[in-house]
SEDRENVO-708198 format. One record per residue (C-alpha): residue number from 1; y, x, z negated. Coordinates in Angstrom, 3 decimals, always signed. Example, Ala and Ser with C-alpha at 12.3 -4.5 7.8 and 13.67 -1.06 7.14 Angstrom:
<nodes>
<k = 1 | c2 = -4.500 | c1 = +12.300 | c3 = -7.800>
<k = 2 | c2 = -1.060 | c1 = +13.670 | c3 = -7.140>
</nodes>
This chain:
<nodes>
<k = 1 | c2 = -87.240 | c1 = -86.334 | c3 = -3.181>
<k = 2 | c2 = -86.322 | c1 = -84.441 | c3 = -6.195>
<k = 3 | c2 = -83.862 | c1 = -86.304 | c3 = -8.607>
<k = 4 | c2 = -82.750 | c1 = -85.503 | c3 = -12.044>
<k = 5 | c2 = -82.081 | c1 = -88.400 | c3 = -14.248>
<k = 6 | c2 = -79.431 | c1 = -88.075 | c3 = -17.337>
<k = 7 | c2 = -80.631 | c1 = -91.025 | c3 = -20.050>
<k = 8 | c2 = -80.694 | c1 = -91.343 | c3 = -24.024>
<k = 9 | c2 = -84.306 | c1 = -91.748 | c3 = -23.935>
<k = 10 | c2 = -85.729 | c1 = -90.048 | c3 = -26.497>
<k = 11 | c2 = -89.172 | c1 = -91.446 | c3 = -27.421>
<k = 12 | c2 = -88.079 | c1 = -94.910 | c3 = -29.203>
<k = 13 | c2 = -87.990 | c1 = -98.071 | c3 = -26.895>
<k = 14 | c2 = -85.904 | c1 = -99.812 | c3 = -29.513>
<k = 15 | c2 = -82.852 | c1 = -100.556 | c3 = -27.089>
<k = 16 | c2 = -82.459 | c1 = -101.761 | c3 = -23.627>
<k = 17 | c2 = -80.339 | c1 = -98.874 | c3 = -22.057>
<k = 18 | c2 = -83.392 | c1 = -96.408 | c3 = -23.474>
<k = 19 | c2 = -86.026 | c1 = -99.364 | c3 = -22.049>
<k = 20 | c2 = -84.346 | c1 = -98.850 | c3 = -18.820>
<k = 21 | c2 = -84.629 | c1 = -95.307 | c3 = -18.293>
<k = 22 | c2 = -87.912 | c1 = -95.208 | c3 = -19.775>
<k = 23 | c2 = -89.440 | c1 = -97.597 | c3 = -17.083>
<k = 24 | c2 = -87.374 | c1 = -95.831 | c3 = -14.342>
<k = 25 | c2 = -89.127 | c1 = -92.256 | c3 = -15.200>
<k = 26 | c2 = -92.320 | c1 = -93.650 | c3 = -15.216>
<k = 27 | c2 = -92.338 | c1 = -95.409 | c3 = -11.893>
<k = 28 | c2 = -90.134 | c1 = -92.771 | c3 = -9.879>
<k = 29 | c2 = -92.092 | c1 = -89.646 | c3 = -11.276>
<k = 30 | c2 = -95.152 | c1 = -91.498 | c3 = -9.450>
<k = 31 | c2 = -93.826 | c1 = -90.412 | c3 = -6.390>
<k = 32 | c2 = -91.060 | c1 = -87.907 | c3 = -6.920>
<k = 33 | c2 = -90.140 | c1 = -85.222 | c3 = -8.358>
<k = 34 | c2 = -88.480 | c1 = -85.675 | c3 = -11.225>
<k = 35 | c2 = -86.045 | c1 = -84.089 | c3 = -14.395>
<k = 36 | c2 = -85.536 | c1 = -86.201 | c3 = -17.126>
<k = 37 | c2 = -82.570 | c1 = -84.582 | c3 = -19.184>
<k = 38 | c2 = -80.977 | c1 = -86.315 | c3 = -21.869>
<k = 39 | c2 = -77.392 | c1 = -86.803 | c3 = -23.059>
<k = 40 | c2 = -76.925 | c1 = -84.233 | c3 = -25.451>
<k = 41 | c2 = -78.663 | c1 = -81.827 | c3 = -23.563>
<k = 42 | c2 = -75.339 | c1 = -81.806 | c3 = -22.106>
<k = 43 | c2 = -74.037 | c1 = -80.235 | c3 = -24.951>
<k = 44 | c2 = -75.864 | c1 = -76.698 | c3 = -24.686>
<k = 45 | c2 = -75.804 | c1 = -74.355 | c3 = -21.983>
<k = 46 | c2 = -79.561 | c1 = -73.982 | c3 = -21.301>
<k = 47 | c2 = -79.099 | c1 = -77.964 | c3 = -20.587>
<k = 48 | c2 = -76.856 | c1 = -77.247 | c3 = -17.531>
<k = 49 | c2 = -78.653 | c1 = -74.209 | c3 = -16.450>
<k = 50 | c2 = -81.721 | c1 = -76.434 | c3 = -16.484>
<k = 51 | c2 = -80.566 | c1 = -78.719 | c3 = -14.298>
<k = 52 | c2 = -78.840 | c1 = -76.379 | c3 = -11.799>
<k = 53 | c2 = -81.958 | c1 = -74.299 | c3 = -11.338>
<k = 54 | c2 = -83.850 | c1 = -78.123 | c3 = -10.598>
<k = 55 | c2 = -81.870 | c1 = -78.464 | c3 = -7.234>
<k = 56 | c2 = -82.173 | c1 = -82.256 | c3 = -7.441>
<k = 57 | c2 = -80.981 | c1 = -84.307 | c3 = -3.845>
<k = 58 | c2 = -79.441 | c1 = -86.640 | c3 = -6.694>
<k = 59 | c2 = -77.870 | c1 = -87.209 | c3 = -10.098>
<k = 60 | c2 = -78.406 | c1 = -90.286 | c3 = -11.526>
<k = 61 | c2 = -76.750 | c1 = -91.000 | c3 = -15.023>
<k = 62 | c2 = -78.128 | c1 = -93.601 | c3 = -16.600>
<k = 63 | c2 = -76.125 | c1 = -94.802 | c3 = -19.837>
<k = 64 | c2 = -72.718 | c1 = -96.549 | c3 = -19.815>
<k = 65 | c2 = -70.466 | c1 = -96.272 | c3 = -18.047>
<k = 66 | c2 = -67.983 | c1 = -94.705 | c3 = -20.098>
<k = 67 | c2 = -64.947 | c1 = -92.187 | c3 = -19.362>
<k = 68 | c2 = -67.844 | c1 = -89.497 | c3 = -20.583>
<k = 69 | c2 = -70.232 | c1 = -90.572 | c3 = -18.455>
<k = 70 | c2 = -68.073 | c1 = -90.248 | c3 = -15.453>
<k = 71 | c2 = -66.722 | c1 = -86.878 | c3 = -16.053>
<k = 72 | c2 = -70.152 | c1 = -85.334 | c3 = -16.810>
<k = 73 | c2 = -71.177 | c1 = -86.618 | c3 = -13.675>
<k = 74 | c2 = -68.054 | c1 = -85.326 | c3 = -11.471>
<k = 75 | c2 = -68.712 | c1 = -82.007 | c3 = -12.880>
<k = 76 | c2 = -73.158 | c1 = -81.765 | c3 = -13.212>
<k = 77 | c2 = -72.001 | c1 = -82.431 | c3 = -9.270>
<k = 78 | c2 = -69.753 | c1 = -79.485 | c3 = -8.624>
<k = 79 | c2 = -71.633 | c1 = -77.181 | c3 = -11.056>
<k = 80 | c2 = -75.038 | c1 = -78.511 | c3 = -9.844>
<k = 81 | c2 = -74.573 | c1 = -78.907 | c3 = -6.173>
<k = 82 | c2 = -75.876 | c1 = -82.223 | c3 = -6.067>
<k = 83 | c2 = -76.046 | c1 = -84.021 | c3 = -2.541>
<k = 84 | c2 = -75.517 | c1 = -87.662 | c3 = -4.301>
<k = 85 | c2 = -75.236 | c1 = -88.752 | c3 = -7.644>
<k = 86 | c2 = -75.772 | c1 = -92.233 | c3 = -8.792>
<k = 87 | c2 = -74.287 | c1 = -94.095 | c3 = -12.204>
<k = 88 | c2 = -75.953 | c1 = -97.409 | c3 = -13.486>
<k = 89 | c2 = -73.505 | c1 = -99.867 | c3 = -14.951>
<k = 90 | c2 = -76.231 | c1 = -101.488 | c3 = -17.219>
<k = 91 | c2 = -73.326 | c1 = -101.189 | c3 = -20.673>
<k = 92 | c2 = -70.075 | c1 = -100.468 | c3 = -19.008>
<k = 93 | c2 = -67.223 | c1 = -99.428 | c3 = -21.580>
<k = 94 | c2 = -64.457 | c1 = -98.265 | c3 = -18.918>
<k = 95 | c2 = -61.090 | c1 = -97.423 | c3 = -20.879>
<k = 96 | c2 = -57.732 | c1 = -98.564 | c3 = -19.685>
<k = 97 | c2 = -57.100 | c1 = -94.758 | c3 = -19.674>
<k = 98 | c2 = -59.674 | c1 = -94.043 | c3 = -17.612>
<k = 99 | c2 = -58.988 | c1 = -96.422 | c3 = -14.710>
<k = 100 | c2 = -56.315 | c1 = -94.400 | c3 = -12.911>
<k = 101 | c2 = -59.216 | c1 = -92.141 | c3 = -12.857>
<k = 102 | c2 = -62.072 | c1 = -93.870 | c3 = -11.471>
<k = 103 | c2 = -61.139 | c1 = -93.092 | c3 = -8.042>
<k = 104 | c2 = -61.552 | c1 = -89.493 | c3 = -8.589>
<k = 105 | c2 = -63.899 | c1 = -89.394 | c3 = -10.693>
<k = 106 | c2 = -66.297 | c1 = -92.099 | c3 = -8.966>
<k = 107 | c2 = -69.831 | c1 = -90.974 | c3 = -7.909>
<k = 108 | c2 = -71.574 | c1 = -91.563 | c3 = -4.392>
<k = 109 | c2 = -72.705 | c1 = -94.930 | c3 = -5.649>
<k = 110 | c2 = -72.837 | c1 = -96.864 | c3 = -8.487>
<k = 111 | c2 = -75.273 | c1 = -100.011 | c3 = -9.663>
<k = 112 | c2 = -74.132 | c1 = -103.017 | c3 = -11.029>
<k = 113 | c2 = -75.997 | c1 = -106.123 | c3 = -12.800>
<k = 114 | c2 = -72.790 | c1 = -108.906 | c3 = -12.853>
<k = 115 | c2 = -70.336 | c1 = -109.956 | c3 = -10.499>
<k = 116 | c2 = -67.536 | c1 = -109.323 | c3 = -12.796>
<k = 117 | c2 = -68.709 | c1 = -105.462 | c3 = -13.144>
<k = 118 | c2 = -69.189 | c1 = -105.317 | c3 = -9.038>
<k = 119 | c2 = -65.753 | c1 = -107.042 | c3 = -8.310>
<k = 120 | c2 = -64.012 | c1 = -104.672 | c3 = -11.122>
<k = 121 | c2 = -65.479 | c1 = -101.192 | c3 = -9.746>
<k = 122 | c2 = -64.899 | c1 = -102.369 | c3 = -6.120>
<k = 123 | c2 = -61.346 | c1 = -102.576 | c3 = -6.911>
<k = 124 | c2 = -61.689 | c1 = -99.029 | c3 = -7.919>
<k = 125 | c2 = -62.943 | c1 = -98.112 | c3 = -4.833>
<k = 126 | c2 = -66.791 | c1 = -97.377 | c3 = -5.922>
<k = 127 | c2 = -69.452 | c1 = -97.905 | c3 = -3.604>
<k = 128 | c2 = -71.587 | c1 = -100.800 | c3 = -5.536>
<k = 129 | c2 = -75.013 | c1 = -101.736 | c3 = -5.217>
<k = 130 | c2 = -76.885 | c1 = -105.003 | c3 = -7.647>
<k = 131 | c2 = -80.452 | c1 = -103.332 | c3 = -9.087>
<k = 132 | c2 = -81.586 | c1 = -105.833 | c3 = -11.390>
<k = 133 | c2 = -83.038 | c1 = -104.898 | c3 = -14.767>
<k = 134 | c2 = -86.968 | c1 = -105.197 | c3 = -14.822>
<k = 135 | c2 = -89.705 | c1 = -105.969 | c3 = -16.820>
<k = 136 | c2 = -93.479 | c1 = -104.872 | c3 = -17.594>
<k = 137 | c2 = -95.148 | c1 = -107.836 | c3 = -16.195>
<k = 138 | c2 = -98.552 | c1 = -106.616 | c3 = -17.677>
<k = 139 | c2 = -97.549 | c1 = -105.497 | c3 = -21.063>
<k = 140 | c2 = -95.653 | c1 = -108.868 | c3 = -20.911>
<k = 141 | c2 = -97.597 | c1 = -111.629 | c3 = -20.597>
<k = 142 | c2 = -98.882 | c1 = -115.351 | c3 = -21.772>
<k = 143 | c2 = -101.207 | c1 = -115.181 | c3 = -24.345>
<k = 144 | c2 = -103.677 | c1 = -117.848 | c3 = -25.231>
<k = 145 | c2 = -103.415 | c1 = -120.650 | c3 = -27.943>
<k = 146 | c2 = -106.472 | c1 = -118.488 | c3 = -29.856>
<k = 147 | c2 = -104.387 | c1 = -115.187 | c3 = -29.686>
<k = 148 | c2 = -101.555 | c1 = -117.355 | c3 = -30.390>
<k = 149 | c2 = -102.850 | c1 = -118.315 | c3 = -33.965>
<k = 150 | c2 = -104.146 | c1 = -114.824 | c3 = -34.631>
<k = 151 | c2 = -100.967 | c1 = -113.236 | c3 = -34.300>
<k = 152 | c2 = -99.396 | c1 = -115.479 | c3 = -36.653>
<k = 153 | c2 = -102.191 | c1 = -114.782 | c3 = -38.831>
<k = 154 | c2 = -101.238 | c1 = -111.362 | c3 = -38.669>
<k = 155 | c2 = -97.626 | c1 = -111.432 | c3 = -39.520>
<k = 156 | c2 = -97.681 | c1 = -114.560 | c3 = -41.742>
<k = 157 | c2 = -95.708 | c1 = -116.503 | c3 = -39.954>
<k = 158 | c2 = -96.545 | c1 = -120.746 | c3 = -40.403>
<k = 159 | c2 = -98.948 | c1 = -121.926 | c3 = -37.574>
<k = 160 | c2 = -97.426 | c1 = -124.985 | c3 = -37.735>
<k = 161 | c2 = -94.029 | c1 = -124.219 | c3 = -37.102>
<k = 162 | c2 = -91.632 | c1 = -123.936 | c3 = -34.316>
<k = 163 | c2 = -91.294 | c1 = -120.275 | c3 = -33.621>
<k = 164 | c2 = -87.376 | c1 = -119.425 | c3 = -32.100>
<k = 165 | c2 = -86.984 | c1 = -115.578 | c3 = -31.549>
<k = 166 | c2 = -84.529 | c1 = -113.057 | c3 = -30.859>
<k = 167 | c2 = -84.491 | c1 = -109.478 | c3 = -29.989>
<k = 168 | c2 = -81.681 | c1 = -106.909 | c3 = -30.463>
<k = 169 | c2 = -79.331 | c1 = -105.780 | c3 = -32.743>
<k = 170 | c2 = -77.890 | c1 = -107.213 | c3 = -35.786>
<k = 171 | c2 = -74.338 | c1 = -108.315 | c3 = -35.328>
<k = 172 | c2 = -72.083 | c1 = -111.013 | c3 = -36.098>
<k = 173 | c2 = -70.715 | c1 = -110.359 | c3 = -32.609>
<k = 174 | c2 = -74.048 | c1 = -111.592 | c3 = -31.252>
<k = 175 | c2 = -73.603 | c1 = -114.805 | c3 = -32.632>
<k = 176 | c2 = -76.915 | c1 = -114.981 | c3 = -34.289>
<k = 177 | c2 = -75.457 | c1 = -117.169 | c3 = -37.060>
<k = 178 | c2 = -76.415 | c1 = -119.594 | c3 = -34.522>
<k = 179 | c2 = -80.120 | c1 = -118.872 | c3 = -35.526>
<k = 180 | c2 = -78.964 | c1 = -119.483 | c3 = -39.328>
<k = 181 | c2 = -77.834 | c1 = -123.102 | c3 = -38.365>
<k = 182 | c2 = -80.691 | c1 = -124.258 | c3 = -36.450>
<k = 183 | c2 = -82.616 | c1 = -122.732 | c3 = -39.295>
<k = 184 | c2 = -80.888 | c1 = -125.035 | c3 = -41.349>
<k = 185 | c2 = -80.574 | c1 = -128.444 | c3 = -39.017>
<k = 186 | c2 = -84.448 | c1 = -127.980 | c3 = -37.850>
<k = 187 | c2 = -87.914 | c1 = -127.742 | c3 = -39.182>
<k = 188 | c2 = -88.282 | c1 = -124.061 | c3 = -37.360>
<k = 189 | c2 = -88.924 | c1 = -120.544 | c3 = -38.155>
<k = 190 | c2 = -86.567 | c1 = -118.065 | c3 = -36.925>
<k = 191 | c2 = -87.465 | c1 = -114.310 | c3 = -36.332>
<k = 192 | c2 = -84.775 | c1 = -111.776 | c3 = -35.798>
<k = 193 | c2 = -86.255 | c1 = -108.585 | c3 = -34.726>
<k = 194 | c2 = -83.530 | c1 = -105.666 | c3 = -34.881>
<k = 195 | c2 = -82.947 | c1 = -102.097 | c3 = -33.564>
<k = 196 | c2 = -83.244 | c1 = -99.119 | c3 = -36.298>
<k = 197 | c2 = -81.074 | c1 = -96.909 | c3 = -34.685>
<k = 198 | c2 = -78.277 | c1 = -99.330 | c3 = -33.988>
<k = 199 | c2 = -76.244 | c1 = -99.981 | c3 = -37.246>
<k = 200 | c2 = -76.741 | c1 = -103.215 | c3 = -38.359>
<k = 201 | c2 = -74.423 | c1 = -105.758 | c3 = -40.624>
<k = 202 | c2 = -75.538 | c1 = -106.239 | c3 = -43.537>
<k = 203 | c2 = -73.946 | c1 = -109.298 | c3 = -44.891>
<k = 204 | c2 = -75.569 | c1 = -110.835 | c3 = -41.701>
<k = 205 | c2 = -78.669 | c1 = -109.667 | c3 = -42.718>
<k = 206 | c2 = -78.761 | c1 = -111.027 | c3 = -46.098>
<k = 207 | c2 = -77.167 | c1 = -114.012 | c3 = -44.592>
<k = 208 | c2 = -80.445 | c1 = -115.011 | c3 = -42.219>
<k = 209 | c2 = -82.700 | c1 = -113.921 | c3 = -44.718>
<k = 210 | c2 = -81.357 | c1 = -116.515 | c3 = -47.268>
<k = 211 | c2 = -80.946 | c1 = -119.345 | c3 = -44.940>
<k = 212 | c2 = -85.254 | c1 = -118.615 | c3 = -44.491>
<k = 213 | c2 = -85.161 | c1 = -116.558 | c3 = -41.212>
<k = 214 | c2 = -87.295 | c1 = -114.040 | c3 = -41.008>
<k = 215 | c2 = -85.889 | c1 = -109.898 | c3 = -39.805>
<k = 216 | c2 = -88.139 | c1 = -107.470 | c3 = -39.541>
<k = 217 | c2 = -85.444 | c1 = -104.182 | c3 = -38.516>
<k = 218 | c2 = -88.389 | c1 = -101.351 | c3 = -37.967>
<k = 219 | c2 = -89.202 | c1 = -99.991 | c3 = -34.248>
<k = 220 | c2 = -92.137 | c1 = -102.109 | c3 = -33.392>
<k = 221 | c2 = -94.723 | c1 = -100.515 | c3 = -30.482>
<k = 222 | c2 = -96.203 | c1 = -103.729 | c3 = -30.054>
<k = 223 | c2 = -93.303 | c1 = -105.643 | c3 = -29.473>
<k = 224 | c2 = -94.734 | c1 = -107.912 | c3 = -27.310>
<k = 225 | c2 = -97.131 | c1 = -109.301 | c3 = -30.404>
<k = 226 | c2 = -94.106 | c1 = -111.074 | c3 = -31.853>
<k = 227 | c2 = -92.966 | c1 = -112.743 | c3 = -28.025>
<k = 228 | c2 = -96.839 | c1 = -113.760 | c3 = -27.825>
<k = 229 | c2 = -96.797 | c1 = -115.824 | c3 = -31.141>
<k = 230 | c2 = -93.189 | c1 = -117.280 | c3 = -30.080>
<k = 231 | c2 = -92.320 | c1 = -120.396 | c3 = -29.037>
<k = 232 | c2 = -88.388 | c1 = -120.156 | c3 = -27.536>
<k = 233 | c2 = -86.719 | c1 = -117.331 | c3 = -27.056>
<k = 234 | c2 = -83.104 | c1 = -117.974 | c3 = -27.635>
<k = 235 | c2 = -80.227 | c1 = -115.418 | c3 = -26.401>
<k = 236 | c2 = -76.534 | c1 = -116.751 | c3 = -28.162>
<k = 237 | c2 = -74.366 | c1 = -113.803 | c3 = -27.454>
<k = 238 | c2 = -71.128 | c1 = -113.929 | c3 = -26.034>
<k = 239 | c2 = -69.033 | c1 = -110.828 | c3 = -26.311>
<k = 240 | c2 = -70.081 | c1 = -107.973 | c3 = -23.587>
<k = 241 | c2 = -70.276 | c1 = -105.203 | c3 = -25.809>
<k = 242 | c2 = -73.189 | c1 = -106.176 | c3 = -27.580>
<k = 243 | c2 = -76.266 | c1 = -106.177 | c3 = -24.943>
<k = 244 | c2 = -76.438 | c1 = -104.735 | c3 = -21.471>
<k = 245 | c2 = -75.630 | c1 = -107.006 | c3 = -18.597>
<k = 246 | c2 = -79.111 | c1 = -108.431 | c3 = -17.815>
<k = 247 | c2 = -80.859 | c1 = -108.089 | c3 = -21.343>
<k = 248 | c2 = -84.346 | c1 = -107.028 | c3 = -21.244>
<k = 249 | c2 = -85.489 | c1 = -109.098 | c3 = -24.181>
<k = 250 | c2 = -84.707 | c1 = -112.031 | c3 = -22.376>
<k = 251 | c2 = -87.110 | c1 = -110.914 | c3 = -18.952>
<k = 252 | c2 = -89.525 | c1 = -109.659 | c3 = -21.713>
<k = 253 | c2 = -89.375 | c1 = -113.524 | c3 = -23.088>
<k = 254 | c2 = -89.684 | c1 = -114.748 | c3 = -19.687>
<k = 255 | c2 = -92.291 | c1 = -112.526 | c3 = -18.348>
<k = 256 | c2 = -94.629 | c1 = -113.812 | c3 = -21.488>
<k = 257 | c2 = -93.587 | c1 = -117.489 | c3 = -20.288>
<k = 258 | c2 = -91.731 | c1 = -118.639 | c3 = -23.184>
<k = 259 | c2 = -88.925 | c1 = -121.438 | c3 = -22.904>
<k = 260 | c2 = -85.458 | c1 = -119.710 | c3 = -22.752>
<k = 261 | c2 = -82.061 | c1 = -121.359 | c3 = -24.263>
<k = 262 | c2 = -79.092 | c1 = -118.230 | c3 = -23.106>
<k = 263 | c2 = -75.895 | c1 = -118.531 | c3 = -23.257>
<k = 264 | c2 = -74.589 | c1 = -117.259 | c3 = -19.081>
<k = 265 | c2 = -74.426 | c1 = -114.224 | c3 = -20.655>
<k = 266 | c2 = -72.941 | c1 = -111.550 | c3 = -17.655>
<k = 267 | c2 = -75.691 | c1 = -110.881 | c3 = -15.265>
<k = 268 | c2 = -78.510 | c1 = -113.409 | c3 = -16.362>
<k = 269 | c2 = -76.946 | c1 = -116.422 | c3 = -13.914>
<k = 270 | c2 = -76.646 | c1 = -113.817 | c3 = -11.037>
<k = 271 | c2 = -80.757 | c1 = -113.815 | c3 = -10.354>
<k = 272 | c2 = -81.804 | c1 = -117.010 | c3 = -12.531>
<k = 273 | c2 = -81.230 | c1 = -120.665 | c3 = -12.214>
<k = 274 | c2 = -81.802 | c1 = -123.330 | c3 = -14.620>
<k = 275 | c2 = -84.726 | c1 = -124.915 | c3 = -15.030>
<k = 276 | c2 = -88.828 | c1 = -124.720 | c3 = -15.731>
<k = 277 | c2 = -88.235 | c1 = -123.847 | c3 = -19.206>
<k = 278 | c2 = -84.619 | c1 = -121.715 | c3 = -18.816>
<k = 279 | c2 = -81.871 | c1 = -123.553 | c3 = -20.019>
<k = 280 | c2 = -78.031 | c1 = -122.374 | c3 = -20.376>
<k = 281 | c2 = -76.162 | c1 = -123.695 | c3 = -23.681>
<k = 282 | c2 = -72.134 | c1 = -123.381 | c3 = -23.932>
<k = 283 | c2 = -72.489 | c1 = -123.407 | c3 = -27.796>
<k = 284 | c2 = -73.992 | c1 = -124.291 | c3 = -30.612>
<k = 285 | c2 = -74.560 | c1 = -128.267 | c3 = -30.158>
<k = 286 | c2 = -76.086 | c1 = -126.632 | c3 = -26.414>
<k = 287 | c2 = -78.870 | c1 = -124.760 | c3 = -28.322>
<k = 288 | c2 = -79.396 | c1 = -127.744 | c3 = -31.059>
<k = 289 | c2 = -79.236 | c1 = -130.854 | c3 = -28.227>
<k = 290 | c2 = -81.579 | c1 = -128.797 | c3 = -26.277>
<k = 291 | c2 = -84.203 | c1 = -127.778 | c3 = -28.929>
<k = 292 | c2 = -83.848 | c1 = -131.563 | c3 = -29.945>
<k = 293 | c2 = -84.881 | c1 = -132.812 | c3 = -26.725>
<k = 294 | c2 = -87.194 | c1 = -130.306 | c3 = -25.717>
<k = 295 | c2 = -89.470 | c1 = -129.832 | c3 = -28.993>
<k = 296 | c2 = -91.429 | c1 = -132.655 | c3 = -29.447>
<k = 297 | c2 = -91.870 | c1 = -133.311 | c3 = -25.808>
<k = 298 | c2 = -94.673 | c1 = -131.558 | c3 = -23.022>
<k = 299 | c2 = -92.212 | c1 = -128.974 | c3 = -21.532>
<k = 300 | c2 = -93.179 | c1 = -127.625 | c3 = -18.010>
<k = 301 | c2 = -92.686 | c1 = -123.670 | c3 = -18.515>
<k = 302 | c2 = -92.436 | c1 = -121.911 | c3 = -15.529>
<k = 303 | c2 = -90.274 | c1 = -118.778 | c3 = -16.518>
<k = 304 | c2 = -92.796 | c1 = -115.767 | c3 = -15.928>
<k = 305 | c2 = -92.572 | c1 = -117.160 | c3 = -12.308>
<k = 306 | c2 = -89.065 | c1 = -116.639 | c3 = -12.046>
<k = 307 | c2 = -89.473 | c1 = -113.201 | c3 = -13.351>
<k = 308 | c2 = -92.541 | c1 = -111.418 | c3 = -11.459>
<k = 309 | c2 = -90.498 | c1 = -110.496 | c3 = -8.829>
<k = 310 | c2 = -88.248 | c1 = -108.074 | c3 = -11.034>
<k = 311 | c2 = -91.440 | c1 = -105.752 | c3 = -12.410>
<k = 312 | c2 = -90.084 | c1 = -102.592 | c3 = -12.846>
<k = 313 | c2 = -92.257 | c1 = -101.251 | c3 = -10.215>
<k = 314 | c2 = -90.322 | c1 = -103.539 | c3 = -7.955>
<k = 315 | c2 = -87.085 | c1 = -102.729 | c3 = -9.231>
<k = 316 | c2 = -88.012 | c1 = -98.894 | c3 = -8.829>
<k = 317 | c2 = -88.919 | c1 = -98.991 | c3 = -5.207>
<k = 318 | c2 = -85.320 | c1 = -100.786 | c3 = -4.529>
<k = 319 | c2 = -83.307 | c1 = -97.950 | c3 = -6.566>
<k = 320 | c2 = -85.953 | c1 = -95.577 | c3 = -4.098>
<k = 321 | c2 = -84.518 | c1 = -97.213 | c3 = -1.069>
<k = 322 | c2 = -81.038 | c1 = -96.714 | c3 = -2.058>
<k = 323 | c2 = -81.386 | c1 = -92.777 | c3 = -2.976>
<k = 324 | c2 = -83.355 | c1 = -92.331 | c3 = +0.636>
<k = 325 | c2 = -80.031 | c1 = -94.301 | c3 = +2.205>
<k = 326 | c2 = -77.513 | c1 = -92.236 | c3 = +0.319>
<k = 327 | c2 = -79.391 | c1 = -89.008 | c3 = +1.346>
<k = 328 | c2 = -79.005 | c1 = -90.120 | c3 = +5.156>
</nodes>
């Protein structure tokens, strides 16, 4: 099969819609044949050539949706001669001006990651399919209580403390004041680790950093250090702009068997229950009760469990069996 894959992947795994196509590449190029071409490749006429002369059975456009993303992909199809194309709904951001649209517009098939996003582009008259967001269950993974210490060694961070993390970018419209109260109300450290290339707030910044939380905002290639020397990951955000549907950090948290506290943030309820360590909070006294109850007890932690069925290896061979039944 010979597919050509449109992404904003550019080297940096600092985001989760990059993460995504990243991981996708990898495990698809084991088998396939496959052009990786990215957005503003779009912009330059070698870009298209490229991709015509590729003769890829499908187009699959990885980032949004947006109204941009759909009308690059209705016309890489008629230029291109593509027999399918494919558009993952991992961040959609569909206009009100674009919905009369949609029906024309739509491609062969496109993925979705909540029931709100499958029940809105069914309505549309798209072809939906859930693929999960995965995780790299070996780069991922528990460490033990000696690599533990060593880590915090290594980035200073109190051995004796109560480690709460989050990953992603820094925005009042995650809610990560949250982390500045429970900085505040409990004897814990809090580590914000943000994206470079996504503009961050500074007011919030300054604001966590004060109240004693620590933010390192730098592109980290051992990311998974800072999840190892964790001891809850905690996921507040509310508004839907502000992470893709089923956040990697999160499955990255999970698949290194740390205690999650989420808000139901879009897609996370669809694939995991409560329970074994992963606990849903409605707000603020949610996250506080929880970490009240939960810290000074033995908490049975079974979260990588719930996870090792979404490697991305897994998640790739689903997405394969979809292109082989589109191509039929």
């Amino acid at each position: 099969m010979k597919i050509c894959m449109i992404s904003d992947y550019s080297g940096v795994l600092d985001e989760g819609v990059r993460n995504t196509a990243f991981y996708l590449l990898r495990e698809l190029s084991k088998s396939h044949k496959v052009l990786h071409t990215q957005v503003l490749d779009l912009f330059r006429r070698k870009g298209w050539r490229k991709i015509k002369d590729f003769q890829a059975d499908i187009l699959h456009f990885i980032p949004g949706p947006t109204a941009k993303c759909f009308m690059l992909t209705k016309a890489l199809q008629i230029y291109g001669g593509f027999r399918r194309t494919v558009i993952s709904a991992t961040h959609p951001a569909v206009s009100r001006l674009l919905w009369g649209f949609i029906p024309i517009l739509k491609p062969d098939l496109l993925l979705v990651q909540s029931y709100d996003s499958e029940i809105m582009f069914k309505k549309w008259g798209c072809r939906t399919e859930f693929l999960p967001s995965g995780v790299d269950t070996d780069k991922f993974s528990p460490p033990s209580e000696k690599k533990r210490r060593k880590l915090r060694a290594k980035y200073q961070i109190d051995q004796d403390k109560t480690v709460l993390l989050h990953v992603g970018s820094i925005k009042r419209s995650r809610n990560l004041r949250l982390l500045v109260e429970l900085q505040k109300k409990l004897n814990v450290q809090s580590v914000v680790i943000g994206s470079e290339s996504i503009p961050m707030e500074r007011d919030l910044m300054e604001e966590l950093v004060e109240a004693g939380c620590i933010v390192l905002r730098s592109y980290l290639p051992n990311i998974e250090e800072i999840y190892a020397l964790s001891d809850y990951y905690i996921f507040p955000t509310i508004s839907e702009p502000d992470a893709i549907e089923m956040p990697l950090s999160v499955m990255e948290a999970m698949s290194c068997n740390l205690p999650i506290i989420s808000t139901r943030f879009r897609g996370l309820p669809r694939i995991f229950k409560e329970g074994d360590g992963f606990f849903y909070a409605s707000n603020e006294n949610d996250f506080l009760r929880i970490l009240q109850a939960t810290m000074k007890t033995a908490l049975t932690v079974k979260t990588r469990e719930k996870v090792l069925n979404y490697s991305w290896g897994k998640v790739a061979s689903k997405l394969e069996d979809m292109y082989q039944e589109l191509l039929q």
